[in-house]
C-alpha positions in Angstrom: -11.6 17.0 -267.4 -7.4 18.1 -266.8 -5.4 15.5 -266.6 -3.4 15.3 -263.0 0.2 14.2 -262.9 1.1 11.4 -260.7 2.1 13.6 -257.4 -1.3 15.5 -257.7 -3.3 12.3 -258.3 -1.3 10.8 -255.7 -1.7 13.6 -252.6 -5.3 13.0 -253.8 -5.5 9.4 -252.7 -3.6 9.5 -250.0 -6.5 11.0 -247.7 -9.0 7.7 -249.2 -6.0 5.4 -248.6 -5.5 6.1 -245.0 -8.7 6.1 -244.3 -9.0 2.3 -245.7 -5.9 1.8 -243.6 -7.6 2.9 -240.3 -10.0 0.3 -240.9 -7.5 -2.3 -241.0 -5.8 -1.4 -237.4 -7.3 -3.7 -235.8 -6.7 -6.4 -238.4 -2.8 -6.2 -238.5 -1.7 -9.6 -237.8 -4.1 -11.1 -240.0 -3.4 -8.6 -242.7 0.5 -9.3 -242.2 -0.2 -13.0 -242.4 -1.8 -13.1 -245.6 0.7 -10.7 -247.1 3.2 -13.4 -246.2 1.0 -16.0 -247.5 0.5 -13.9 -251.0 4.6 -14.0 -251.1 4.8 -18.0 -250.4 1.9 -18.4 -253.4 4.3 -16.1 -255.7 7.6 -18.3 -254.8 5.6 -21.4 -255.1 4.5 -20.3 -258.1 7.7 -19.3 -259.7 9.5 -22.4 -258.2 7.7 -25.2 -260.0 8.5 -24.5 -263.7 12.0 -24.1 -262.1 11.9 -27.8 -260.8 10.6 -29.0 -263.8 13.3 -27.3 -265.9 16.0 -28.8 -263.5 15.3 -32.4 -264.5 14.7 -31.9 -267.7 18.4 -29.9 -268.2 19.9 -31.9 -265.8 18.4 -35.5 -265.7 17.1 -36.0 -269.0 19.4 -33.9 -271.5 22.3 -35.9 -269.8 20.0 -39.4 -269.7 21.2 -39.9 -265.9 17.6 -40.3 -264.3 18.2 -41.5 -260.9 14.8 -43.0 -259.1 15.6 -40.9 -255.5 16.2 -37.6 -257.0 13.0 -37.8 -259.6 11.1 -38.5 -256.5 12.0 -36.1 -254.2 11.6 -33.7 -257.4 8.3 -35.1 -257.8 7.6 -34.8 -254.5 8.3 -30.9 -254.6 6.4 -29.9 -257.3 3.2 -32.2 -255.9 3.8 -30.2 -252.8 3.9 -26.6 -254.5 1.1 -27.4 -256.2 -1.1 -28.5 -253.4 0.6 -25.6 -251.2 
């Protein structure tokens, strides 16, 4: 077996891939909404650590913990996780 570089592998596949993609015509909107919906899970994903590292840098390192802004911080990361 020869090993192909990338463009040969790639002209290759391209014939298979738009073949699959013919199949998904008639799909597009779904297929675009769960696209978006793959993004949202990857923000949501990245964004709660970056909640949680906000009150501990800013909240607790300082020892300022106000109730309304741990709630609504709270609230957020409940809400990423459930989203």
């Amino acid at each position: 077996m020869s090993e192909q570089t990338r463009p040969e592998a790639a002209k290759n596949l391209w014939p298979s891939l738009k073949r699959l993609l013919g199949y998904g015509r008639n799909y597009r909107r779904p297929m675009a909404v769960a696209i978006v919906m793959l993004w949202l899970t990857a923000i949501a994903e990245v964004a709660a650590p970056v909640l949680v590292s906000y009150f501990i840098d800013n909240m607790v390192a300082k020892n300022q913990i106000v109730l309304s802004v741990t709630l609504l911080l709270v609230a957020g990361f409940v809400a990423l996780q459930i989203a």
